[in-house]
C-alpha positions as CSV (number, residue, x, y, z in Angstrom):
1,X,108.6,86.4,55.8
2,X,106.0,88.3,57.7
3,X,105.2,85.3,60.4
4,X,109.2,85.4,60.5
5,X,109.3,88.5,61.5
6,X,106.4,88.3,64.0
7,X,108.2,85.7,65.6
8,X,111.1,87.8,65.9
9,X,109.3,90.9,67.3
10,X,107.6,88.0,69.4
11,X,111.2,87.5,70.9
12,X,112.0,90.6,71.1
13,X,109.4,92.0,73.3
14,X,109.4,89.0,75.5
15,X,113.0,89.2,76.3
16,X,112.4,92.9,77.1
17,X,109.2,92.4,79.8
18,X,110.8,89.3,81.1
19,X,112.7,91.8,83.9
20,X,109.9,93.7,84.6
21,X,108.6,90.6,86.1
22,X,110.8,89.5,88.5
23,X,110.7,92.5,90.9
24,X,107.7,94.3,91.2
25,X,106.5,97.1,93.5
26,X,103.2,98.3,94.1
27,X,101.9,101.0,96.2
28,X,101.5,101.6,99.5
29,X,99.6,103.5,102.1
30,X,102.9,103.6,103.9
31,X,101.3,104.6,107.7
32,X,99.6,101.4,107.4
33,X,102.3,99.4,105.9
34,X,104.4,100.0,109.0
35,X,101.9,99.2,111.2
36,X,100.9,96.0,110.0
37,X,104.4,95.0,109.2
38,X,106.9,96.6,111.8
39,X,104.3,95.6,115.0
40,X,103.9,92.3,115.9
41,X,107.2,90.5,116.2
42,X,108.4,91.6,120.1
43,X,107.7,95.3,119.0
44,X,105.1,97.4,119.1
45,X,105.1,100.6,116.9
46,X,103.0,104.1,117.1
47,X,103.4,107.4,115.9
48,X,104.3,107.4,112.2
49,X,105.1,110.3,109.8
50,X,106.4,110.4,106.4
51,X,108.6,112.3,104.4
52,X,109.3,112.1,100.9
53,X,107.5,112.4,97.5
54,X,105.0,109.4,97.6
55,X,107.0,107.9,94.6
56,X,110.0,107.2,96.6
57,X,108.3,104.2,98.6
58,X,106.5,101.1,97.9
59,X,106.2,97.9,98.8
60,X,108.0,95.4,96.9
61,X,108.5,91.3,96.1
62,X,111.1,89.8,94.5
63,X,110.9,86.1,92.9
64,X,113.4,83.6,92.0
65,X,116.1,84.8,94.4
66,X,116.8,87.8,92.5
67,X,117.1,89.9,95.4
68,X,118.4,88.3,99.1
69,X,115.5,89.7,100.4
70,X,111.7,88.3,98.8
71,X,109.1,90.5,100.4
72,X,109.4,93.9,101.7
73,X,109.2,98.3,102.1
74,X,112.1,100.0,99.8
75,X,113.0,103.4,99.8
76,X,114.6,105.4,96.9
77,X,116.1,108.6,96.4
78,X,114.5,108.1,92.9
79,X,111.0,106.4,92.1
80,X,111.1,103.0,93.8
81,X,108.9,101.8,90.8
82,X,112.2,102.3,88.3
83,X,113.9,100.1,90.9
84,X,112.7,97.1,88.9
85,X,113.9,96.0,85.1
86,X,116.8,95.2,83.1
87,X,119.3,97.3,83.6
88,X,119.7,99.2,80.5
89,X,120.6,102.6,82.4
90,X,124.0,103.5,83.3
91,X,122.6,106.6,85.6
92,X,118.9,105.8,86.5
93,X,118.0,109.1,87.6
94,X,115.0,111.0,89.0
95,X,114.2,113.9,90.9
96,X,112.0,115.3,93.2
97,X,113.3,119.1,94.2
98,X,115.7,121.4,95.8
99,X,118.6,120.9,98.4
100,X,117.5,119.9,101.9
101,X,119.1,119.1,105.2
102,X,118.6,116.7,107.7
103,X,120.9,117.3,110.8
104,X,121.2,113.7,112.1
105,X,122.6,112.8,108.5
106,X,124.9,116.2,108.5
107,X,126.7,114.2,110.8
108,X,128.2,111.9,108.1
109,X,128.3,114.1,105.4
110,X,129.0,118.0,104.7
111,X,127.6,118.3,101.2
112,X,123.4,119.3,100.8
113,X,121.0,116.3,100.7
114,X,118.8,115.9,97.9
115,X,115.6,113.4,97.4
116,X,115.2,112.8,100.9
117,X,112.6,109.6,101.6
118,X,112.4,109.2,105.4
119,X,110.3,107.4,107.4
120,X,110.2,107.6,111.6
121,X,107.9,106.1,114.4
122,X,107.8,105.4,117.9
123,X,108.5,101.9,119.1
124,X,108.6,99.8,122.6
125,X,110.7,96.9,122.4
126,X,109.7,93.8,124.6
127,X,112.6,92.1,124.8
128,X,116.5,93.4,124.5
129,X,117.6,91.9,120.8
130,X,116.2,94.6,118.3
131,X,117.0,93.7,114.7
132,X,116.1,93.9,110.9
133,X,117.3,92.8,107.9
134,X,118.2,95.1,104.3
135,X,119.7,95.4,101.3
136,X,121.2,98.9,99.9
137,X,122.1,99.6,96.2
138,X,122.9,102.2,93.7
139,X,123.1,103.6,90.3
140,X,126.4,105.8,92.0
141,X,128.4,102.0,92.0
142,X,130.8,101.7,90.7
143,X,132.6,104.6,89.3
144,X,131.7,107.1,92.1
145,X,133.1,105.0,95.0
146,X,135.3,106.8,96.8
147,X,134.1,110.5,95.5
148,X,131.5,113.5,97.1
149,X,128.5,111.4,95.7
150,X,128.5,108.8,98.3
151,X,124.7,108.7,98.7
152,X,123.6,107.9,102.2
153,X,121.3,106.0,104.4
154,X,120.7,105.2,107.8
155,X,118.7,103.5,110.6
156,X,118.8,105.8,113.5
157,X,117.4,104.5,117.4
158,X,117.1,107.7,119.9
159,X,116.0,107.3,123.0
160,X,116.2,110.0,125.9
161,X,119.8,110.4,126.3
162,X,121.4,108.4,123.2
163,X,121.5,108.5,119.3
164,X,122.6,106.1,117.1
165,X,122.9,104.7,113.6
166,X,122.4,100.8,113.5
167,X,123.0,100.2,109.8
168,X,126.9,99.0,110.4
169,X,129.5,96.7,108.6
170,X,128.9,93.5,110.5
171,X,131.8,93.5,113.1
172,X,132.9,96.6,113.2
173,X,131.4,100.9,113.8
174,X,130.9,101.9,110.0
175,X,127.7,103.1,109.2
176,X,127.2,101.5,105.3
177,X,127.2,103.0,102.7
178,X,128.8,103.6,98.5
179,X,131.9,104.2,99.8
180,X,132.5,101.4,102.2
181,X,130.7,99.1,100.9
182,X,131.8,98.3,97.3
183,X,133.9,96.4,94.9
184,X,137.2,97.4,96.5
185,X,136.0,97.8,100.1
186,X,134.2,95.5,102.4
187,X,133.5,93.3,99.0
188,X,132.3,90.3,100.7
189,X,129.0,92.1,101.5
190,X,128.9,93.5,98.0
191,X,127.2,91.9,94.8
192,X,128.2,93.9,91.2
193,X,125.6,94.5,88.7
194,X,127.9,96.8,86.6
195,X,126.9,95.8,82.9
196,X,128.7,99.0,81.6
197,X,132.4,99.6,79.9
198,X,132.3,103.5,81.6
199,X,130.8,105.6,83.7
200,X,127.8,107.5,82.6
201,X,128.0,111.3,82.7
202,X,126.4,113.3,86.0
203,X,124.0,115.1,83.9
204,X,120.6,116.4,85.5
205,X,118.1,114.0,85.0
206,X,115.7,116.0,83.6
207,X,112.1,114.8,82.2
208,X,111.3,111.7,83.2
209,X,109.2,109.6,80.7
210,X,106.3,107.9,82.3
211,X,106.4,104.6,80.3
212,X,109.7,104.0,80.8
213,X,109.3,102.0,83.6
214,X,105.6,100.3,82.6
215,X,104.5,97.5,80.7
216,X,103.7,99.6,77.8
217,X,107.4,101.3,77.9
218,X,108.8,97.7,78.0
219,X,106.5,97.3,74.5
220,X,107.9,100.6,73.0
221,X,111.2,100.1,73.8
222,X,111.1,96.2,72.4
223,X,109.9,98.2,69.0
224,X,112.6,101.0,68.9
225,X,114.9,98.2,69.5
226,X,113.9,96.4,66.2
227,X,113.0,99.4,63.8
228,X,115.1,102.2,65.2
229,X,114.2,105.7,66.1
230,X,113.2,108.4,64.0
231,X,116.8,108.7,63.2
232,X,117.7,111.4,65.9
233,X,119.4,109.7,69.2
234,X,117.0,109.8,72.2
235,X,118.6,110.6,76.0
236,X,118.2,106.9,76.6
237,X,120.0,106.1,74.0
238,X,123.0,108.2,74.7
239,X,123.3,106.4,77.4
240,X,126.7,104.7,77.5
241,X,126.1,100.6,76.1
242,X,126.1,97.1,78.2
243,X,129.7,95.5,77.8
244,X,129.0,92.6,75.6
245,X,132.1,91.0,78.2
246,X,130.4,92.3,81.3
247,X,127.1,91.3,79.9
248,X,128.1,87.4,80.1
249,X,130.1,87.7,82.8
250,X,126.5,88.6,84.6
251,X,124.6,86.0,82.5
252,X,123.4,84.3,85.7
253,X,123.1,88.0,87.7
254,X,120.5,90.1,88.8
255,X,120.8,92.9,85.7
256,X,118.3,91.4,84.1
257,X,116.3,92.5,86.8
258,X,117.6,95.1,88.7
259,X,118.4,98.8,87.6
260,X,121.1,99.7,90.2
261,X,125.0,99.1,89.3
262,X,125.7,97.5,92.9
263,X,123.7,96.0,95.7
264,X,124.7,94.7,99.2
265,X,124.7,91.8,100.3
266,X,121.4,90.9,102.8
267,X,122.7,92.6,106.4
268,X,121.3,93.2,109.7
269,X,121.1,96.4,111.4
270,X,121.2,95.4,115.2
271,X,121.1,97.1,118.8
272,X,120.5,96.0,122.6
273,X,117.6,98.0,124.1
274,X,116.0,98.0,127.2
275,X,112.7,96.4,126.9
276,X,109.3,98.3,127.7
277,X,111.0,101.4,127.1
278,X,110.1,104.0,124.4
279,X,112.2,104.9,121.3
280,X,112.7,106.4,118.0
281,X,113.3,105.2,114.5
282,X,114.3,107.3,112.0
283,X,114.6,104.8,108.2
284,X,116.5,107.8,106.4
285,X,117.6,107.6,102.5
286,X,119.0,110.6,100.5
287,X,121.2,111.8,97.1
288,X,124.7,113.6,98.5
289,X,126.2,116.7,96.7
290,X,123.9,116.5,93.6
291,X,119.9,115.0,92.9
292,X,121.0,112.5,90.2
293,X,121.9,108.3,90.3
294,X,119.4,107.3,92.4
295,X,120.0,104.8,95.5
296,X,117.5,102.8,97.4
297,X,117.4,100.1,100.3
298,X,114.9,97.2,100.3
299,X,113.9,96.3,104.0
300,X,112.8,92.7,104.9
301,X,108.8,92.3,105.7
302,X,108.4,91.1,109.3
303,X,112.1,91.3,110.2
304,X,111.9,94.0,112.5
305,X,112.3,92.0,116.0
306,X,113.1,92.2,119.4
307,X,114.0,88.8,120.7
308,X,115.9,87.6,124.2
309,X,119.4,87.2,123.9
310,X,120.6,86.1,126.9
311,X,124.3,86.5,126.0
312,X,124.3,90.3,126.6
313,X,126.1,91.6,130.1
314,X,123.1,91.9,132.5
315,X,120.6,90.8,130.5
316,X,116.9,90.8,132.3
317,X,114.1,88.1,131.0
318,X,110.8,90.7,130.6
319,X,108.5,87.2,129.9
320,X,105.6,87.8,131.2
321,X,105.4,91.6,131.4
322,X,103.0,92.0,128.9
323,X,100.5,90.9,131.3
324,X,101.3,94.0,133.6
325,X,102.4,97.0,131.0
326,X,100.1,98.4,128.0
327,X,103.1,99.0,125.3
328,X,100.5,101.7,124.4
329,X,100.6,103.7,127.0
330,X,104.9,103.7,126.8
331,X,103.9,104.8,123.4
332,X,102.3,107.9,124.9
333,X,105.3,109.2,126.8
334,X,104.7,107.3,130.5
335,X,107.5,104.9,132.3
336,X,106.8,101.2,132.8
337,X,107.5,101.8,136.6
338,X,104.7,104.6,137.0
339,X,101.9,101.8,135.3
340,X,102.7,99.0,136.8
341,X,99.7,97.7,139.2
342,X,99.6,98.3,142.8
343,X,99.6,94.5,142.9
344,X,101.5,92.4,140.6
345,X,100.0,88.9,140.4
346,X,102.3,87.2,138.1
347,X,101.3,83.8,135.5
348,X,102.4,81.0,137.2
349,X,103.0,82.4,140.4
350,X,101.8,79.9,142.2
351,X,104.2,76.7,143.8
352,X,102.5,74.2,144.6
353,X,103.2,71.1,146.5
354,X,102.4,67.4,147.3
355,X,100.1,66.5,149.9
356,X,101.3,67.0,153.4
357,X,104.8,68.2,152.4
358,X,106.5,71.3,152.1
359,X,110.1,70.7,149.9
360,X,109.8,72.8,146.5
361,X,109.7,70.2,143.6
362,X,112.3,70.5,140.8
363,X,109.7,71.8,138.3
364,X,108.4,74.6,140.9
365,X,111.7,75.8,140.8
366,X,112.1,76.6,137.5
367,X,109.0,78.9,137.8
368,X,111.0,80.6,140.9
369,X,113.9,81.3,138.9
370,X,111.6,83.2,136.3
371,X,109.6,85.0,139.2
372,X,112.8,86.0,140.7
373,X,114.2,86.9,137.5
374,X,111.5,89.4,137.2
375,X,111.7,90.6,141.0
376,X,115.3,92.1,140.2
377,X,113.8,94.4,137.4
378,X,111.1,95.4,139.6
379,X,112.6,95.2,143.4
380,X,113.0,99.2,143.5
381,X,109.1,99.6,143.5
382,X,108.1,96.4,144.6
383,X,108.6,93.9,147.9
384,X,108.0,90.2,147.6
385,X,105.1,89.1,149.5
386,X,104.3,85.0,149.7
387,X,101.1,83.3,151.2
388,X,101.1,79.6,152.2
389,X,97.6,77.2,151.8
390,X,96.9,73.9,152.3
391,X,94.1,72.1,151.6
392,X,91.5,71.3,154.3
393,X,92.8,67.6,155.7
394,X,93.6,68.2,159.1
395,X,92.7,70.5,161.6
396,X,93.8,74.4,161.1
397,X,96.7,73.9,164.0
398,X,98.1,71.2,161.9
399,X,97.4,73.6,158.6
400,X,98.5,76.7,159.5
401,X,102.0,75.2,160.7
402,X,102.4,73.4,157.3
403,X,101.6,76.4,155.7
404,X,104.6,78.5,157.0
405,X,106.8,75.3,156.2
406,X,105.9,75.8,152.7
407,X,106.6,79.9,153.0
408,X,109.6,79.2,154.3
409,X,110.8,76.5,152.2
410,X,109.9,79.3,149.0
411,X,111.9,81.9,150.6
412,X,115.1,79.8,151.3
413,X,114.4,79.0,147.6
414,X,114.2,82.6,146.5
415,X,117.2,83.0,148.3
416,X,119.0,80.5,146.8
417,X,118.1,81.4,143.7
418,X,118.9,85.3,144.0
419,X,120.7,86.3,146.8
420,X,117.4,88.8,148.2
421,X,118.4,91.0,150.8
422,X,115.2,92.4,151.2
423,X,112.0,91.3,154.0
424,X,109.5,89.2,152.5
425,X,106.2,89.5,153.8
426,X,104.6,86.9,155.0
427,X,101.2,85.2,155.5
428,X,99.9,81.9,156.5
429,X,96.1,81.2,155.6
430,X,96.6,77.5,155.5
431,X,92.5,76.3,154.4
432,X,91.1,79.6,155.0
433,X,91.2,80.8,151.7
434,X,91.3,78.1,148.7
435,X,91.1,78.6,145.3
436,X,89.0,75.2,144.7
437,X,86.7,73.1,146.5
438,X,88.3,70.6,148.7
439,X,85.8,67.6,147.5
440,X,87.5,66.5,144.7
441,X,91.8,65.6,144.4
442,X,92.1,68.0,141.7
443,X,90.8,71.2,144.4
444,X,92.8,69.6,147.0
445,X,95.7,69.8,144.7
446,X,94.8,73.6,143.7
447,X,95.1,74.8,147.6
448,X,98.1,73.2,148.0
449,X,99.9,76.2,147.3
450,X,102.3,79.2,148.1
451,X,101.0,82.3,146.1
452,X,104.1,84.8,145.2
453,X,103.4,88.1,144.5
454,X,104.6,92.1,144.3
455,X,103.0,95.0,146.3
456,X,104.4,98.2,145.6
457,X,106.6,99.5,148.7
458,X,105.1,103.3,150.4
């Protein structure tokens, strides 16, 4: 009887830790965790601050496809470490203080903030495609779609002169969130976990117990489950039941795992940017009209990107500027124009040529089309200046006349390429000034050459 029972208990306890396993978060010193995760990918990121109880942020992983997202930062109006676990809890709840305000949120929504968990930072893009990838859920889905409580989040970009939220319905100008995204609205990009036959009651959360989200709570509350309480109902247990029904209707869900009532689907906060200039972030989360049911939004580890997408109307290709422009010093306030180089000598700048002749091969061109491509971006500061060599066969009559072929046959080039109105200087140097010895084919092949390169106008 008693190894019966053991077994049992053995069960019992199992079943209960088994969801305490699947998503875990840890945490975080968050300055670093942004630096090391949000820099690397086409963006470069500076000048963090935090705001938020420390609780409301950690980083998180998720295994066996529980969550769309595997690795990543979440955010909570709640502790992000209750995030994680069956969900036994109609109203998850915890609280961190008084009414505040945030007045790029105030925007959306008229009734006080509570639980704020904000994170904001400088960034340079180097390219125009900025992008990341998130998921948002909440204990306030299902039964307060549509009310006050339509807890919000949002990913704000500010530069100079604009201000805007990037966390949008795919298609469309809807910033997400409980109540247009849900199981009546927009439910494509909506996932249920809604185990419960009601609505729990908007009751303050009051104190929090600190097992209840730990190993050990997982242990205490496999034993209350077997022998009962002392006989007096606790607050969890008031707590309205799973729906047998719902309960295998979500057999192969995420409740096992997950506390909130309703997640998105994985979506992508997206927005064209001009590259190597500086803007701000603000990652923004917060309860609406009261501190209770929290909310929380996972954010993908490495997805924040700024790519080339050459579909946009006048898009510019910035390859290459990372040779001329410290992102850093964009960081600190100064324009890309005021720290460019006197001289810009660009990578593969150089067209060279076969001996003796002076037509631009087909693979030199494609170099010209990315030099000129570059020129437009930078023509308002900058005049195109090309110098023609040879290599030392012949006498420097002879060289010096090939020479300004090969100039000329680069500018009718450039021209072709992108209709330049403007002078390009010109110089013809022919052998005088190599950039290899002349005694071997491959420095013969060096110096014949037409350097391209910017000098900033007066």
């Amino acid at each position: 009887m008693y190894l019966r029972f053991f077994w049992i208990l053995l069960i019992v306890l199992v079943a209960r830790l088994s969801g305490y396993g699947q998503i875990r978060v840890s945490r975080i010193d968050i300055n670093r965790w942004v630096r090391e995760n949000f820099t690397g990918q086409g963006v470069v990121v500076g000048n963090i601050k935090v705001h938020g109880n420390a609780l409301s942020t950690g980083a998180f992983t998720s295994s066996n496809n529980i969550l769309e997202i595997q690795k990543g930062l979440v955010l909570s109006t709640g502790s992000a470490f209750l995030v994680a676990g069956l969900n036994d809890k109609s109203n998850q709840s915890y609280s961190f203080g008084d009414a505040e305000s945030d007045p790029d949120i105030k925007k959306y929504v008229k009734p006080n903030l509570y639980d704020v968990s904000l994170i904001e930072f400088d960034f340079v893009p180097l390219a125009n495609n900025l992008q990341f990838k998130y998921q948002f859920g909440s204990e306030e889905y299902p039964e307060y779609v549509g009310s006050t409580y339509n807890d919000v989040f949002a990913f704000f970009i500010s530069d100079d002169s604009t201000n805007q939220n990037i966390a949008l319905i795919p298609g469309n100008n809807v910033p997400v969130s409980i109540n247009t995204v849900n199981h009546l609205v927009n439910s494509k990009y909506y996932t249920d976990n809604n185990v419960f036959a009601s609505g729990g009651r908007r009751e303050a959360p009051g104190a929090i117990e600190e097992e209840s989200g730990s190993f050990f709570g997982g242990i205490w509350g496999g034993l209350k489950s077997i022998f009962g309480g002392s006989g007096k109902e606790s607050a969890e247990e008031k707590a309205v039941r799973a729906n047998p029904e719902l309960l295998k209707k979500y057999r192969s869900g995420i409740y096992r795992f997950l506390q909130f009532d309703g997640i998105t689907k994985k979506l992508t906060a997206q927005a064209y940017v001009t590259p190597y200039k500086k803007y701000h972030m603000k990652i923004i989360i917060a309860d609406v009209a009261d501190n209770i049911f929290d909310s929380g939004v996972f954010i993908e580890d490495k997805s924040l990107t700024a790519t080339p997408d050459t579909s946009q109307f006048n898009f510019a290709d910035y390859s290459g500027m990372e040779k001329l422009a410290d992102s850093k010093q964009i960081l600190s306030g100064k324009k890309l124009e005021n720290i460019l180089p006197d001289t810009v000598y660009l990578r593969d700048a150089n067209i060279y040529f076969e001996f003796d002749k002076a037509e631009v091969l087909p693979s030199e061109m494609r170099k010209l089309k990315s030099l000129v491509a570059m020129y437009t971006r930078l023509k308002n500061k900058y005049t195109i200046r090309v110098a023609g060599h040879t290599d030392s066969i012949g006498n420097l009559q002879y060289n010096m006349a090939l020479s300004r072929k090969r100039n000329q046959a680069v500018m009718s080039a450039i021209q072709q390429i992108g209709s330049i109105d403007d002078p390009i200087e010109i110089t013809e140097d022919a052998f005088l000034k190599p950039a290899a010895k002349n005694d071997t084919d491959f420095g013969r092949m060096k110096n014949r050459r037409v350097e391209i390169f910017f000098v900033k106008r007066d």
